[in-house]
Residue frames relative to the residue before (quaternion, step in Angstrom):
aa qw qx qy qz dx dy dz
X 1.0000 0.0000 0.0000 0.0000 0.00 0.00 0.00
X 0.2555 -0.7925 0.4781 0.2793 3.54 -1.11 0.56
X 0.5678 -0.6895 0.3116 0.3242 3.27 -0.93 1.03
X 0.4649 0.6764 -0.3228 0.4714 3.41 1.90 -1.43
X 0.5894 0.4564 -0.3616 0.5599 4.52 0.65 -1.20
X 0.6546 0.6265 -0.3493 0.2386 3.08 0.43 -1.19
X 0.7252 0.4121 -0.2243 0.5040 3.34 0.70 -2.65
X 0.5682 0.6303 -0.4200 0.3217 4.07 0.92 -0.85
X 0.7009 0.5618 -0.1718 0.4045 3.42 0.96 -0.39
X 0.4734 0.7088 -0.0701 0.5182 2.83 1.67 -0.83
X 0.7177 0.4517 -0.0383 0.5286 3.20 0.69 -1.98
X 0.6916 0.4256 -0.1055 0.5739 3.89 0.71 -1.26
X 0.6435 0.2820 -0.4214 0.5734 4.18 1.09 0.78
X 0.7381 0.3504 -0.2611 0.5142 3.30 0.80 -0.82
X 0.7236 0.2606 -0.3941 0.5031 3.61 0.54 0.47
X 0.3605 -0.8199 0.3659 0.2528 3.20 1.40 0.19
X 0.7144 0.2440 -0.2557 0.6039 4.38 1.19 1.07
X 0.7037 -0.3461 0.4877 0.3836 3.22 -1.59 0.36
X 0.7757 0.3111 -0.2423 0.4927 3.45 0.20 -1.77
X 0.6921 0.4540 -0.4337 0.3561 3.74 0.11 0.21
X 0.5980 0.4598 -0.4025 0.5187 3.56 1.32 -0.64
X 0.5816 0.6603 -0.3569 0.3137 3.66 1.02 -0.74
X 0.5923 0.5363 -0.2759 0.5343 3.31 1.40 -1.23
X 0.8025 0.3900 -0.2882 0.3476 3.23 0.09 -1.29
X 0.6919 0.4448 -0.3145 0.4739 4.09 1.28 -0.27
X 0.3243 -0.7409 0.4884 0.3276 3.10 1.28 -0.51
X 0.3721 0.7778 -0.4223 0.2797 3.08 1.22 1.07
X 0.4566 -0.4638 0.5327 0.5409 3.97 -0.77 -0.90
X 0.5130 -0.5558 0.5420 0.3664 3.28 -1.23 0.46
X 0.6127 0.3466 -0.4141 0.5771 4.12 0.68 -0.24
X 0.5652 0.4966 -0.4896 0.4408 3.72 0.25 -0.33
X 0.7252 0.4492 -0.2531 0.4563 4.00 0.16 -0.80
X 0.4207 0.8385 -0.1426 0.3157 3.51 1.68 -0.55
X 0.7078 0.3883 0.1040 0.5809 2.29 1.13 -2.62
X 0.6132 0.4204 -0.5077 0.4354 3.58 0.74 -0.89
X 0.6258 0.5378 -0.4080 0.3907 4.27 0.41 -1.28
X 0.7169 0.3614 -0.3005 0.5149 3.77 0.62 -0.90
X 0.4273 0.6106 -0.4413 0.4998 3.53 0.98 0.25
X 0.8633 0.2018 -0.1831 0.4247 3.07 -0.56 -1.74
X 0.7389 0.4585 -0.4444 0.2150 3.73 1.05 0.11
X 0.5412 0.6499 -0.3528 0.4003 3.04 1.87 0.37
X 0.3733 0.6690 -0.3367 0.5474 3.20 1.90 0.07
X 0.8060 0.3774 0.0016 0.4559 3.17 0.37 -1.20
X 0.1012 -0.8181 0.5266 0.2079 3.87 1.61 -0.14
X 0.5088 0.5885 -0.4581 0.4300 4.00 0.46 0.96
X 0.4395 -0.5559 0.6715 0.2166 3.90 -0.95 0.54
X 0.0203 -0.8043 0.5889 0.0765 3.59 -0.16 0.92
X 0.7996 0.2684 -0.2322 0.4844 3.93 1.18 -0.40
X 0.2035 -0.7719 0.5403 0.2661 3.54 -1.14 0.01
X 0.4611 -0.8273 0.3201 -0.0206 2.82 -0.61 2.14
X 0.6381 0.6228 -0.2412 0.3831 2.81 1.81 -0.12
X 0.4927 0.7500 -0.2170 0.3842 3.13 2.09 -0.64
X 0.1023 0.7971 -0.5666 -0.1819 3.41 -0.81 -0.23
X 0.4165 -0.1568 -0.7778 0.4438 2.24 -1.55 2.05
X 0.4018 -0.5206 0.6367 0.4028 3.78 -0.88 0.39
X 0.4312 -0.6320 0.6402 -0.0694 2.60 -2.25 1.04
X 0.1967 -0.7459 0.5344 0.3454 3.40 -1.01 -0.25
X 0.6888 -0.4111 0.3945 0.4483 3.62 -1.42 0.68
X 0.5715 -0.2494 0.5283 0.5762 3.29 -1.76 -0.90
X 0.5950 0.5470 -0.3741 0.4548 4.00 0.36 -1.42
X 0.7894 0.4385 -0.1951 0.3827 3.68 0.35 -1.12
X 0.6228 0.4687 -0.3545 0.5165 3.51 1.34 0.18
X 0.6254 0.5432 -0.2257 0.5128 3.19 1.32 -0.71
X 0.5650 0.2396 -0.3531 0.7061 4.11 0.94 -0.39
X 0.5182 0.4250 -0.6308 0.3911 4.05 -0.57 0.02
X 0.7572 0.4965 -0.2381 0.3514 3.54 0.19 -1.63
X 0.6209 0.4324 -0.3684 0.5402 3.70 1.54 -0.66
X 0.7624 0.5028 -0.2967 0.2791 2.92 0.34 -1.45
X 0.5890 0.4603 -0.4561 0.4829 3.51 1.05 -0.67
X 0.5073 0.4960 -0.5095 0.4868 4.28 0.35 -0.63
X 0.7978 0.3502 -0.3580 0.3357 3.25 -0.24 -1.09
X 0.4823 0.5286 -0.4446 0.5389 4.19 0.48 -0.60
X 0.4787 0.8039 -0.2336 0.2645 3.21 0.62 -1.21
X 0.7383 0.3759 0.1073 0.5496 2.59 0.10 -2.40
X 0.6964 0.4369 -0.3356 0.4598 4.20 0.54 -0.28
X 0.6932 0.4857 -0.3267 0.4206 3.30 1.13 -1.07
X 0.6186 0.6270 -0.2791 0.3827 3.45 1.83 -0.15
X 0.4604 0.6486 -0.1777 0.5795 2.82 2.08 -0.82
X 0.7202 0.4491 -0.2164 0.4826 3.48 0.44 -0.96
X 0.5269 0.3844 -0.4077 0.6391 3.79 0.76 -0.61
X 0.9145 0.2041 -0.3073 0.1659 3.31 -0.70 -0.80
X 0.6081 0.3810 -0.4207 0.5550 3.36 1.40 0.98
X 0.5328 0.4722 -0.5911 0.3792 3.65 0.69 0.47
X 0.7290 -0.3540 0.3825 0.4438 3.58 -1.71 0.14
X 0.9047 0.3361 -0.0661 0.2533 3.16 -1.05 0.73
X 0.1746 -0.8781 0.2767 0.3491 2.52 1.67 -1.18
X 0.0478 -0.8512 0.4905 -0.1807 3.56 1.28 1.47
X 0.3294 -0.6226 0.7010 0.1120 3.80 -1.00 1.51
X 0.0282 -0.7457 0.6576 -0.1031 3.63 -0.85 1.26
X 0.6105 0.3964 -0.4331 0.5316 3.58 -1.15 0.13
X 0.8417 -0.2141 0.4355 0.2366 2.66 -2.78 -0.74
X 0.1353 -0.7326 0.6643 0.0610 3.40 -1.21 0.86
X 0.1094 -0.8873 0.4479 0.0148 3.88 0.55 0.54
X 0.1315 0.8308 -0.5254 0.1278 3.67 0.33 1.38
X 0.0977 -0.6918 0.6947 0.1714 3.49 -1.35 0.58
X 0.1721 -0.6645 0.7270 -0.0149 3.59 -0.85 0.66
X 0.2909 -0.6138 0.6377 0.3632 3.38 -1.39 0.44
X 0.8457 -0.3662 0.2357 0.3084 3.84 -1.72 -0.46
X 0.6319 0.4501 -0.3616 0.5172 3.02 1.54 -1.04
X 0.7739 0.1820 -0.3572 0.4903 3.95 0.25 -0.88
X 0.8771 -0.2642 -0.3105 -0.2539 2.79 0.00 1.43
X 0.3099 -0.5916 0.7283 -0.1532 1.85 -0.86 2.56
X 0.8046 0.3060 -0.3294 0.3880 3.89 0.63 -0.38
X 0.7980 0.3015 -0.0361 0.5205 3.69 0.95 -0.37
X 0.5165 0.5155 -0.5818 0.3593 3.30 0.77 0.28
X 0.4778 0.6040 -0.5127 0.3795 4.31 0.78 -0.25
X 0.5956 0.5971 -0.3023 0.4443 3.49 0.96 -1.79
X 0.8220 0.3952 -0.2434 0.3300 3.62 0.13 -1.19
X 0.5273 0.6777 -0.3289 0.3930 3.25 1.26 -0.94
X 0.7975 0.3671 -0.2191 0.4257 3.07 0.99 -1.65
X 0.6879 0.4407 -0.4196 0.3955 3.56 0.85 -0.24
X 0.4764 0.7276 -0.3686 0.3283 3.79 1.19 -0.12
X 0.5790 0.4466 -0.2945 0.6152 3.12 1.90 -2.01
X 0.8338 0.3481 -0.3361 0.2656 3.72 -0.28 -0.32
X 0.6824 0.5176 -0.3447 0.3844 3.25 1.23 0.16
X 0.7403 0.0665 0.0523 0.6670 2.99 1.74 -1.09
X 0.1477 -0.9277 0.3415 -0.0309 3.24 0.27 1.77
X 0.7002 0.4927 -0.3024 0.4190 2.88 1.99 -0.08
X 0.5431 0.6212 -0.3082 0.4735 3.30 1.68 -0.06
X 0.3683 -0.6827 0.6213 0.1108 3.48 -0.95 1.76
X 0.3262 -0.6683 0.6575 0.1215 4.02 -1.01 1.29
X 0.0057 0.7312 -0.6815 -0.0288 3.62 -0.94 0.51
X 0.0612 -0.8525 0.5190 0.0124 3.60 -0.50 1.43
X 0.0580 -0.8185 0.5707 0.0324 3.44 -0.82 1.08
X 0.3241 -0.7847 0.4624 0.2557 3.80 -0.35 0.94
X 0.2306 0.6854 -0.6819 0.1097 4.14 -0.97 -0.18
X 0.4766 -0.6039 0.5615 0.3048 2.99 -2.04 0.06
X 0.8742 -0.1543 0.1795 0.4239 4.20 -0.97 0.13
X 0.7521 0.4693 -0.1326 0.4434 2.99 0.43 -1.58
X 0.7258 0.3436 -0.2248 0.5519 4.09 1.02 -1.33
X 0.6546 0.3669 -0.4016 0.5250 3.85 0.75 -0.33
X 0.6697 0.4851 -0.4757 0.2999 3.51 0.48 0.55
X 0.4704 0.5920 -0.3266 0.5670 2.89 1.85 -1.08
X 0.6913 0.5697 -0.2840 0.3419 3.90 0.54 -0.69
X 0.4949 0.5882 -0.2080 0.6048 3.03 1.54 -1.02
X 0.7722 0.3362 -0.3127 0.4391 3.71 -0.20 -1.29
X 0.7164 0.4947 -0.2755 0.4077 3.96 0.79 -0.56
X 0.2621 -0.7934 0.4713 0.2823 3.75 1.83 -0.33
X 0.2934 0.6319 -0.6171 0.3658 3.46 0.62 1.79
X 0.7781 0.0342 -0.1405 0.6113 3.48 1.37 0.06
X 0.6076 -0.4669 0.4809 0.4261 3.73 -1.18 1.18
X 0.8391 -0.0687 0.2534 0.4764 3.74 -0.81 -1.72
X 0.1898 -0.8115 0.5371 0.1299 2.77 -1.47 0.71
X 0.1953 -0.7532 0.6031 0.1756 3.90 -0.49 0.39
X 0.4102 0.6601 -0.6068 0.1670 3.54 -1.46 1.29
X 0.7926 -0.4955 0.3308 0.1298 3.20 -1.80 0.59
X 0.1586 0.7287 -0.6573 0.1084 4.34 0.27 0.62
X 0.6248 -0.5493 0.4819 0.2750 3.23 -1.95 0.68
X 0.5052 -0.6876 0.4299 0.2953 3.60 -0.73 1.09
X 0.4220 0.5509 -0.4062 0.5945 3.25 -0.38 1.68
X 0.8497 0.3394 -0.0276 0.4024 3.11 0.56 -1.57
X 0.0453 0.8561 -0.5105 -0.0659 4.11 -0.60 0.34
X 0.7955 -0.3778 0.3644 0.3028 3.12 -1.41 0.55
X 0.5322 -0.5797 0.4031 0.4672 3.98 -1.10 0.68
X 0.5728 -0.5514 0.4841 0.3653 3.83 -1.45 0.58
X 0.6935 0.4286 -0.4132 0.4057 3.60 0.51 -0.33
X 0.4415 0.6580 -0.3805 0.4768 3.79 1.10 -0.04
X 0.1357 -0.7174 0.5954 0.3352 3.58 -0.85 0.12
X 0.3247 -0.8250 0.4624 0.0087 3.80 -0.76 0.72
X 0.0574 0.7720 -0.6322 -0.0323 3.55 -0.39 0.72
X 0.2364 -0.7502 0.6089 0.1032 3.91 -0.76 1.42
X 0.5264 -0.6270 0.5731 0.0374 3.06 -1.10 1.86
X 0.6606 -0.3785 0.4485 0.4683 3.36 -1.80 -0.71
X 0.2069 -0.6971 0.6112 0.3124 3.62 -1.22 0.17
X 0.2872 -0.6873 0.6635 0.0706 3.81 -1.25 0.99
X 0.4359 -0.5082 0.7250 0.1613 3.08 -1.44 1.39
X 0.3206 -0.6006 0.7178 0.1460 2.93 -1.96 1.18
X 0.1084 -0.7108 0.6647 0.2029 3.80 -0.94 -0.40
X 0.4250 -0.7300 0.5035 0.1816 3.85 -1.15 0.28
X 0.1528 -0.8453 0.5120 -0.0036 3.23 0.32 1.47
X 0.0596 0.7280 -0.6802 0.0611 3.89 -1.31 0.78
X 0.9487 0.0874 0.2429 0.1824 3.11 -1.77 0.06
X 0.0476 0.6123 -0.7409 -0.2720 3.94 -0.24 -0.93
X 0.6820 0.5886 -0.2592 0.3482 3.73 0.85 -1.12
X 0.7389 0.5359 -0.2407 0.3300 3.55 1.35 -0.52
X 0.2393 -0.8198 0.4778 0.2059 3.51 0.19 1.39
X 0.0589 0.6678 -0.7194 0.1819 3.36 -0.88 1.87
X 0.4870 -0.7308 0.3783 0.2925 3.73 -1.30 0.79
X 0.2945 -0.7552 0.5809 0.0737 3.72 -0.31 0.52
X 0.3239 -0.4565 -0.8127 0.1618 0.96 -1.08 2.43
X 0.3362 -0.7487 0.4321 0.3739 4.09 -0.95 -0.53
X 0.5678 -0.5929 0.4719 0.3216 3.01 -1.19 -0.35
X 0.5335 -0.5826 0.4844 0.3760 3.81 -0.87 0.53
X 0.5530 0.5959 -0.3387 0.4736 3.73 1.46 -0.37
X 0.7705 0.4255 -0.1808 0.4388 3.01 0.96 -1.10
X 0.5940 0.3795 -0.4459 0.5516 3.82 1.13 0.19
X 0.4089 0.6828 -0.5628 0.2235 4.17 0.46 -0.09
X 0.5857 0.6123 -0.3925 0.3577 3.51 1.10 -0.52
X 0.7299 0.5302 -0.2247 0.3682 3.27 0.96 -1.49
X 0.4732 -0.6601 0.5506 0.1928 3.38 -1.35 0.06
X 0.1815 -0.8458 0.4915 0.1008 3.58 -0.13 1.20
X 0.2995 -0.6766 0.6693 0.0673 3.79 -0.87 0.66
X 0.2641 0.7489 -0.5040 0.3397 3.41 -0.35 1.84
X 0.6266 -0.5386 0.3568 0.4359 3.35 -1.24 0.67
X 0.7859 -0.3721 0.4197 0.2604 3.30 -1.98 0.27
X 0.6038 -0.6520 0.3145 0.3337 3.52 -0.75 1.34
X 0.6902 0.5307 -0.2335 0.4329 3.36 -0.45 0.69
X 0.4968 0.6979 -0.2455 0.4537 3.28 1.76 -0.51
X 0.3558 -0.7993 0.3552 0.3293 3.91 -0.23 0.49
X 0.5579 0.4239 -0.5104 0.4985 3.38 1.51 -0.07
X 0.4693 0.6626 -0.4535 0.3676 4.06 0.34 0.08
X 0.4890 0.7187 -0.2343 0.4354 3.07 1.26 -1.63
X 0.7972 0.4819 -0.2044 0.3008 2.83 -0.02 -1.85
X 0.8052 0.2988 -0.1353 0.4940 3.38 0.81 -1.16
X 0.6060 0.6051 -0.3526 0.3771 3.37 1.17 0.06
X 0.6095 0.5814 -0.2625 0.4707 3.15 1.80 -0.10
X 0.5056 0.7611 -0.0787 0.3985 3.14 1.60 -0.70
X 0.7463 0.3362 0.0080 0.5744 2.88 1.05 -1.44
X 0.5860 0.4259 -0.4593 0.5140 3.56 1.40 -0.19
X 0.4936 0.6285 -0.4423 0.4070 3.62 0.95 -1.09
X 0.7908 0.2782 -0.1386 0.5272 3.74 0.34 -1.45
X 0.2393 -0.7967 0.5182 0.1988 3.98 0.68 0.38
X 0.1228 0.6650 -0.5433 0.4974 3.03 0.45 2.04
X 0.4436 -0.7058 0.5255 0.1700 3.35 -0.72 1.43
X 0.1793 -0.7157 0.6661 0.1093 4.05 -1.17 1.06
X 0.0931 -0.8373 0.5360 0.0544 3.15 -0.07 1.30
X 0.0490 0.7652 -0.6394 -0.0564 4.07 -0.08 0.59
X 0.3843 -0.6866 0.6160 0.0373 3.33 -1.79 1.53
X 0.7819 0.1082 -0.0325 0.6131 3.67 1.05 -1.31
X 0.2199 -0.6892 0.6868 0.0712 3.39 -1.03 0.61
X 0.2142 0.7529 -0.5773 0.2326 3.71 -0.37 1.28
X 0.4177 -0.7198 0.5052 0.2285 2.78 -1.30 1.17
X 0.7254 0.4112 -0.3076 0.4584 4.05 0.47 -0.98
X 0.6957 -0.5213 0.4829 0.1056 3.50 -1.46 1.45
X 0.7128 0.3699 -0.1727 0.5704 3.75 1.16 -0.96
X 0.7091 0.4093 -0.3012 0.4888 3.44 0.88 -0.57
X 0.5306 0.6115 -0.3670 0.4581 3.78 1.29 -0.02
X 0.7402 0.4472 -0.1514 0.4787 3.35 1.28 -1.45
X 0.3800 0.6601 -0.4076 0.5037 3.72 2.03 -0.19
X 0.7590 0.3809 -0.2336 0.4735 3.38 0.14 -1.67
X 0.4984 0.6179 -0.4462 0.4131 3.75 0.54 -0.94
X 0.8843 0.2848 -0.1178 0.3507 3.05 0.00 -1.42
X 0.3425 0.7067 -0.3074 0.5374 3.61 1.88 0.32
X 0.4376 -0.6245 0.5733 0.2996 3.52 1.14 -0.68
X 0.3254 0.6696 -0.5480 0.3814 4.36 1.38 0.37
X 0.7860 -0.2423 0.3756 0.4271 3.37 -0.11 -0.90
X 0.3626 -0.7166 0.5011 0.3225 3.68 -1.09 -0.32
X 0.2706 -0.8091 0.5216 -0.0071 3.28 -1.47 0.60
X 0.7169 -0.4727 0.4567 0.2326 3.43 -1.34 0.64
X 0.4194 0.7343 -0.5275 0.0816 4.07 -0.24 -0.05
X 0.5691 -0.5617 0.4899 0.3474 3.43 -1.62 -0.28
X 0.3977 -0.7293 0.3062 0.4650 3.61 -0.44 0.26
X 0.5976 0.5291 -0.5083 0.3232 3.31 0.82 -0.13
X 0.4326 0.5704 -0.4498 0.5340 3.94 1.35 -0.40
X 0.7284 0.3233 -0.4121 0.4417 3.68 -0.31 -0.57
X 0.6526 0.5269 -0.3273 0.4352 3.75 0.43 -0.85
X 0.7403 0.4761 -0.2013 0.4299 3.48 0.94 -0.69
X 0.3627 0.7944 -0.2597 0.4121 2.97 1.68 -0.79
X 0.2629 -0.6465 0.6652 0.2654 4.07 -0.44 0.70
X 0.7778 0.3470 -0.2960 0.4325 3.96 -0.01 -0.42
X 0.1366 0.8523 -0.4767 0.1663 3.78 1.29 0.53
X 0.7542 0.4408 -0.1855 0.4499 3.10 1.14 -1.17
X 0.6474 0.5149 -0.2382 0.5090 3.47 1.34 0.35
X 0.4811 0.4657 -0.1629 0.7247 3.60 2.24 -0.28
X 0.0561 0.7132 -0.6966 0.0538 3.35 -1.23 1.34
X 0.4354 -0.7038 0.5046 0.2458 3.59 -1.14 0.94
X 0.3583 -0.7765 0.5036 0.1224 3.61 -1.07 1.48
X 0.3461 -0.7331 0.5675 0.1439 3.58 -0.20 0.78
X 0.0381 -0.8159 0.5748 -0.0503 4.13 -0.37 1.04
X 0.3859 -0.6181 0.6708 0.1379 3.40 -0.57 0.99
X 0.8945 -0.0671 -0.1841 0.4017 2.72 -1.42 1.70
X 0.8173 0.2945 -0.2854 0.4048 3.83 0.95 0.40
X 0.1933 0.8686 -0.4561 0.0114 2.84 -0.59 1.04
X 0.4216 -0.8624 0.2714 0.0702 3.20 0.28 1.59
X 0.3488 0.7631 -0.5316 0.1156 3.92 -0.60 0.78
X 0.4459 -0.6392 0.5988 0.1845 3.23 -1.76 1.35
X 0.0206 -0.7159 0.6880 0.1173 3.59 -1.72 0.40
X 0.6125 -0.6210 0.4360 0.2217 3.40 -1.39 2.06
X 0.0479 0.7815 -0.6122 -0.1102 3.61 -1.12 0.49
X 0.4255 -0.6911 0.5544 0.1842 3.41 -1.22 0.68
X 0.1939 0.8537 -0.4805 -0.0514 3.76 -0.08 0.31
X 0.0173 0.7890 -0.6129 -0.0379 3.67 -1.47 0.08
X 0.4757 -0.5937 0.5825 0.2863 2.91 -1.60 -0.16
X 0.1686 -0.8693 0.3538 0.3011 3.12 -0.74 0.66
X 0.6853 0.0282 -0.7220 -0.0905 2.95 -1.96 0.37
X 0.2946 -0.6988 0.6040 0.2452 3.61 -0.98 0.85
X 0.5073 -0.7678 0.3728 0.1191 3.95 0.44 0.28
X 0.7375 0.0041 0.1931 0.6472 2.95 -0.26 -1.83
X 0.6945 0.5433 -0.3518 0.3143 3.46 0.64 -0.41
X 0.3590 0.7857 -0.4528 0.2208 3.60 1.59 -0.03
X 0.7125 0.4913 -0.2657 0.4247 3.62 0.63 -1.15
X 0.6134 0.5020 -0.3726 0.4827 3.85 1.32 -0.62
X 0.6252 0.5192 -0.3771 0.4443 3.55 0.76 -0.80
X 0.5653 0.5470 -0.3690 0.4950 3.63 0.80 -1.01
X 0.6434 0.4764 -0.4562 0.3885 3.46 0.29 -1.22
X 0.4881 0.8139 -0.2596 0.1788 3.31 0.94 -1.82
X 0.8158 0.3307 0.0595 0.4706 2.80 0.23 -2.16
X 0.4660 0.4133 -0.4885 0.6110 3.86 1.27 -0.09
X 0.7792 0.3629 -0.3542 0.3684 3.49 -0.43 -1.20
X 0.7788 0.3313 -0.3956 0.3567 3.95 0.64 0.37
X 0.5179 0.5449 -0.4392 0.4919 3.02 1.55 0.58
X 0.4629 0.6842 -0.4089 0.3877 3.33 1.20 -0.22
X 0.7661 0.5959 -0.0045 0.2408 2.77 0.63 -1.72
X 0.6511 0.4838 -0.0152 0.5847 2.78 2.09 -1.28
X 0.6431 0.3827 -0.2903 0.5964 3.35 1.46 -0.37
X 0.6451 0.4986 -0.4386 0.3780 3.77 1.06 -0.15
X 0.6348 -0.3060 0.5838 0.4033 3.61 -1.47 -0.08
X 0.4448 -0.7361 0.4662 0.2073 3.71 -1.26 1.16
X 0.7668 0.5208 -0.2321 0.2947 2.60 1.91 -1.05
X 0.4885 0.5643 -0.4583 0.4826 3.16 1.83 0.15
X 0.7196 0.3685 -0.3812 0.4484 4.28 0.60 -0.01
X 0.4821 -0.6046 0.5393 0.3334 3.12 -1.41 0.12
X 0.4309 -0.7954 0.4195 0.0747 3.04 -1.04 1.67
X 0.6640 -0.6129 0.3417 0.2583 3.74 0.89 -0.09
């Protein structure tokens, strides 16, 4: 089998077109053609459906992705551990959710380019639930994201547990709440938070079922600074870290709500599949460079 049919296939699910596998091989768009009608004449299976758009793979075509990526794998492991030195080449393939990184994805980048200058980072964002599903299909090496403290990653995953960050409830200066309050007493309001699935949601979405208390969400946003805009607009209230509010140009317009009896915090996980190979020493890097990141002031990194 050729590996070249092989990576072309590869390239044309995970970018989901001709003209995207083309870009990414630097190939023609008939050249990437021939390799797919290749490796499926090798293989006497229909590995895409042509009928899809983004194209798809078959049942057959999920099942050679899932090999074919192991196997590439398994060479690019081969290849590190017989070049000089032992240089990490190829594809690193991270998902990360938004918050790490909106804080740490600058940190990592830059230690990656200087540790491992020949390895190309491919970043894909999502919340828990889709970077696992990603994870379990090998469309990405490791993933790095955010669950309510309490909560952990599937047992068949390996798992490295990060720091855990206190959340705080940020509102208004303008919004007359009593101090401290009650989780009763915010049901009224309207909270302005990330997209379901997010781990600082989590957090408070559990909460409020526990205390069968309506979560009433007005804005669904994905960026930390635009939450703490509207917040401080008088939209609703929101979930944040304290360095995000401190950092926050409109800080002085955002006051933290003290809540009796809640007090709400997420904890970073590293995850993979194992064996990750050649990719051991990036992940390490990985998982320093988001503890860094997490233990620094936002306002000393660049937020994204």
């Amino acid at each position: 089998m050729n590996t070249r049919d092989l990576e072309a296939f590869l390239a044309v699910v995970e970018t989901g077109s001709i003209v995207g596998a083309s870009a990414r091989l630097h190939l023609t768009q008939p050249g990437v053609s021939r390799r797919i009608q290749s490796l499926e004449e090798q293989l006497g299976v229909a590995l895409l459906d042509r009928q899809s758009k983004p194209l798809k793979p078959t049942a057959a075509g999920r099942e050679t992705y899932a090999h074919g990526r192991r196997m590439l794998g398994v060479l690019d492991d081969l290849k590190t551990g017989l070049s000089p030195k032992g240089v990490v080449r190829g594809e690193f393939r991270l998902g990360i959710s938004p918050y790490l990184s909106e804080v740490g994805i600058t940190i990592l980048a830059d230690r990656l380019r200087g540790s491992f200058p020949d390895l190309m980072l491919r970043i894909t964002t999502g919340w828990p639930e889709q970077l696992l599903e990603q994870l379990r299909r090998s469309e990405i090496d490791v993933a790095a994201f955010c669950l309510p403290d309490g909560m952990s990653p599937p047992t068949e995953i390996e798992a490295d547990a990060l720091d855990i960050q206190p959340l705080f409830v940020v509102a208004s200066r303008s919004l007359d709440l009593p101090s401290p309050t009650t989780l009763q007493d915010l049901s009224p309001f309207r909270w302005i938070i990330n997209q379901d699935g997010c781990g600082f949601r989590s957090a408070i979405q559990r909460r409020f079922e526990q205390e069968n208390l309506p979560l009433r969400i007005a804005i669904e946003a994905l960026s930390s600074d635009l939450r703490l805009s509207l917040v401080a607009r008088g939209m609703g209230i929101t979930l944040a870290t304290r360095d995000a509010i401190e950092s926050s140009p409109l800080r002085d317009a955002l006051k933290i709500i003290p809540v009796q009896e809640f007090e709400p915090r997420v904890r970073a996980w590293v995850v993979r599949r194992t064996p990750v190979g050649r990719l051991v020493r990036p992940i390490e890097c990985l998982t320093s460079a988001l503890e860094a990141a997490i233990d620094a002031p936002i306002s000393t990194a660049n937020r994204g």
